[in-house]
C-alpha positions as CSV (number, residue, x, y, z in Angstrom):
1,X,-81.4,27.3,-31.2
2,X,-85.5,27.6,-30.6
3,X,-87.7,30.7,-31.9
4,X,-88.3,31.6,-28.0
5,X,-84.4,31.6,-26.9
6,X,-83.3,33.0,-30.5
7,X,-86.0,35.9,-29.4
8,X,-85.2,36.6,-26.1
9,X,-81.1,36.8,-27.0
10,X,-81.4,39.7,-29.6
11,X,-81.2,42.7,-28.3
12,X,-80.6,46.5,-29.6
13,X,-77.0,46.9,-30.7
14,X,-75.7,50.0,-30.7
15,X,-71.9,49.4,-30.6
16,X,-70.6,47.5,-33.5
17,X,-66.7,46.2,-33.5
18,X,-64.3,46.9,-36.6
19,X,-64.5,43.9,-38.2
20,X,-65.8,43.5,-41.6
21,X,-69.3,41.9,-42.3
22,X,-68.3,38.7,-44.9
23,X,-70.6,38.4,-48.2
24,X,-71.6,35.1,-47.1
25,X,-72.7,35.9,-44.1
26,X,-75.0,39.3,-45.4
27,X,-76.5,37.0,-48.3
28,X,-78.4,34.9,-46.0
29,X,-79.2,38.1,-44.0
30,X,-80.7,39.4,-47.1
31,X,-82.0,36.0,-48.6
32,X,-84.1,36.0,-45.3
33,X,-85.5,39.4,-45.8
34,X,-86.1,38.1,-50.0
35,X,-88.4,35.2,-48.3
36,X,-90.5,36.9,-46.1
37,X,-94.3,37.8,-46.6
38,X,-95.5,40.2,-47.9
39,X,-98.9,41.4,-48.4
40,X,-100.6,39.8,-51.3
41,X,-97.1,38.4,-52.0
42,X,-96.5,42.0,-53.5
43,X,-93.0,42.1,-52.6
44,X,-92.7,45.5,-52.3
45,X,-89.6,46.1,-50.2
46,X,-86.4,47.6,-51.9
47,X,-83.4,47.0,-49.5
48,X,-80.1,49.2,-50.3
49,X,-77.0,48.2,-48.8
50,X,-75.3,51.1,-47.7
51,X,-71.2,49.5,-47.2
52,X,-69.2,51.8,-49.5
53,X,-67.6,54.9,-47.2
54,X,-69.3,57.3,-49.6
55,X,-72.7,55.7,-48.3
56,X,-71.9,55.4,-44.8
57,X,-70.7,58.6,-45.1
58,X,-74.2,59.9,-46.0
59,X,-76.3,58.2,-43.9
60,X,-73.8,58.7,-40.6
61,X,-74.4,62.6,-41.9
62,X,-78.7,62.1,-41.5
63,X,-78.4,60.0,-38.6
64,X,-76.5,59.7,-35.3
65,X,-78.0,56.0,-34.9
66,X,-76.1,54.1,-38.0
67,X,-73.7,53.0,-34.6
68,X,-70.3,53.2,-36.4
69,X,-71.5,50.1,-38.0
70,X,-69.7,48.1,-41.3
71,X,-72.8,47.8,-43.1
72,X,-76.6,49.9,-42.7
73,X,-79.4,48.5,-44.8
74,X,-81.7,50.9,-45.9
75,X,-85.3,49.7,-46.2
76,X,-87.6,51.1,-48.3
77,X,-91.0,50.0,-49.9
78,X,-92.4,50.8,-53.1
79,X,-95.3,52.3,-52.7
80,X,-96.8,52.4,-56.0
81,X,-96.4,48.1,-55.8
82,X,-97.6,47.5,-51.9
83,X,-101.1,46.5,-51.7
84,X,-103.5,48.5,-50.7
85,X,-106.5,47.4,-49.0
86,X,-109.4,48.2,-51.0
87,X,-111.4,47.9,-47.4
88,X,-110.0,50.4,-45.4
89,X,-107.7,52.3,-47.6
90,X,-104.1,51.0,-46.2
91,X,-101.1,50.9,-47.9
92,X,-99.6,48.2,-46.7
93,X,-95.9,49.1,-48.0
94,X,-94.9,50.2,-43.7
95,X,-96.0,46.8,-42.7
96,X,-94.3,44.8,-45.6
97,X,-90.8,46.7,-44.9
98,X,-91.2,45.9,-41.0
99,X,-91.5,42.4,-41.8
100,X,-88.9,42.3,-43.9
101,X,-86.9,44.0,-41.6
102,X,-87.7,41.4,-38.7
103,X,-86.6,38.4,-40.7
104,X,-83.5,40.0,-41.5
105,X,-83.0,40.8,-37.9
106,X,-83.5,37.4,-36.7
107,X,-81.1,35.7,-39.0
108,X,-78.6,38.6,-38.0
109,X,-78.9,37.3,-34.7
110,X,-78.8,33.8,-35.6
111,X,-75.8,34.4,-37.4
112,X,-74.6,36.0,-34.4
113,X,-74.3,39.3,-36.1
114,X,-75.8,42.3,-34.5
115,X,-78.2,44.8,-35.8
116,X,-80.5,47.6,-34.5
117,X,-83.9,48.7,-35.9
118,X,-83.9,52.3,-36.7
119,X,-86.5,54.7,-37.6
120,X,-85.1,57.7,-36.3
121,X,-83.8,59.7,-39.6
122,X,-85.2,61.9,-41.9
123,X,-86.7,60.5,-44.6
124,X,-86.7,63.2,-47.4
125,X,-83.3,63.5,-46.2
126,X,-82.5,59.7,-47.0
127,X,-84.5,59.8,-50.4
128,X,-82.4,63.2,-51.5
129,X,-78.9,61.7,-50.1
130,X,-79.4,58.6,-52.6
131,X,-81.8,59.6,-55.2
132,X,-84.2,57.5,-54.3
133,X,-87.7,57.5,-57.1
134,X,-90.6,59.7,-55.3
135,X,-92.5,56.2,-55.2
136,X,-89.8,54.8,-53.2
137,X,-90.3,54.9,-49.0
138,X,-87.9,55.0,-46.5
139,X,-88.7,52.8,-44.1
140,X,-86.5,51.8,-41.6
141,X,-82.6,51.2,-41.1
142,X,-80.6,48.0,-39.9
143,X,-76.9,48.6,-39.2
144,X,-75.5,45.1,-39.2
145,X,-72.0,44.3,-37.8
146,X,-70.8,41.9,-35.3
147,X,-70.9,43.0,-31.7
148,X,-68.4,45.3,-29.8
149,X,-67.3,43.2,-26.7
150,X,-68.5,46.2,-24.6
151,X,-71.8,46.0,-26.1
152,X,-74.9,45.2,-23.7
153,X,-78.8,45.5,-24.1
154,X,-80.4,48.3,-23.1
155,X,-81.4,48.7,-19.2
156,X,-85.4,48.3,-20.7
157,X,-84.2,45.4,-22.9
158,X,-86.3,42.9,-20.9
159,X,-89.1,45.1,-19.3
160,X,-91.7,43.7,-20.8
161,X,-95.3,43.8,-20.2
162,X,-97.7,41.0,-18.4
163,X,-99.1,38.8,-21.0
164,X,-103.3,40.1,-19.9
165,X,-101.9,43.5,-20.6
166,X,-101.5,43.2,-24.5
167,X,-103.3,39.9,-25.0
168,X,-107.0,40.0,-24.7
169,X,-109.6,37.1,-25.3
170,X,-113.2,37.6,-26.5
């Protein structure tokens, strides 16, 4: 399938079905989130797979928005080894985990596994729930799975803005 279509079909899932996610299949999703860029090549991202019940356990207990799903990955950033832009002062640990986040997202999807980006949790929550170091971020959440036959995209899935509204030439 094309970038464009391969877009434009992942959506939001937020009903997963029972069915176990295989190894095989959550490798690649991870080997694509090992291969993308990074600032500086810095590789600062520090993915956790949450699978076990005790760890679904927990993170279902911080957050309504793990979906009932097989398998959440956690993804953090250490922020001690992000770069940080000597310029302007960024650490660019946020942006490193969200780009992580969007490989493994799109090979989900190519895989025809579902998956939902989350950032609604509590983050000292997360990092006390699984002793996570102080220099260790959480970024965001992906519950994986494959889709519940009832699932659809969101009624805003495809509202999207005109291209002169977020594109500007100078």
């Amino acid at each position: 399938m094309d970038f464009e279509s391969l877009a434009k079909q992942r959506f939001s899932v937020r009903s997963f079905s029972d069915r176990p996610l295989e190894k095989a299949l959550l490798d690649k999703i991870l080997e694509a989130g090992r291969i993308a860029p990074t600032a500086k090549n810095k590789q600062p991202q520090r993915i956790y797979v949450l699978q076990s019940e005790e760890a679904l356990a927990k993170i279902r207990a911080i957050t309504t928005c793990a979906f009932n799903a097989p398998v959440v990955l956690l993804i953090c950033a250490d922020v001690d080894e992000a770069w940080k832009n000597e310029e302007n002062g960024i650490n660019t640990a946020v942006m490193d985990a969200s780009i992580v986040t969007t490989h493994m997202m799109l090979q989900a999807t190519d895989l025809g596994i579902g998956s939902c980006w989350v950032c609604r949790f509590g983050a000292e929550k997360v990092k006390i729930a699984f002793a996570l170091p102080e220099n260790i971020l959480p970024c965001c959440l992906l519950p994986l799975g494959y889709i519940a036959t009832d699932a659809i995209p969101s009624s805003r899935h495809e509202l999207r803005k005109q291209m002169d509204e977020v594109v500007f030439y100078r």
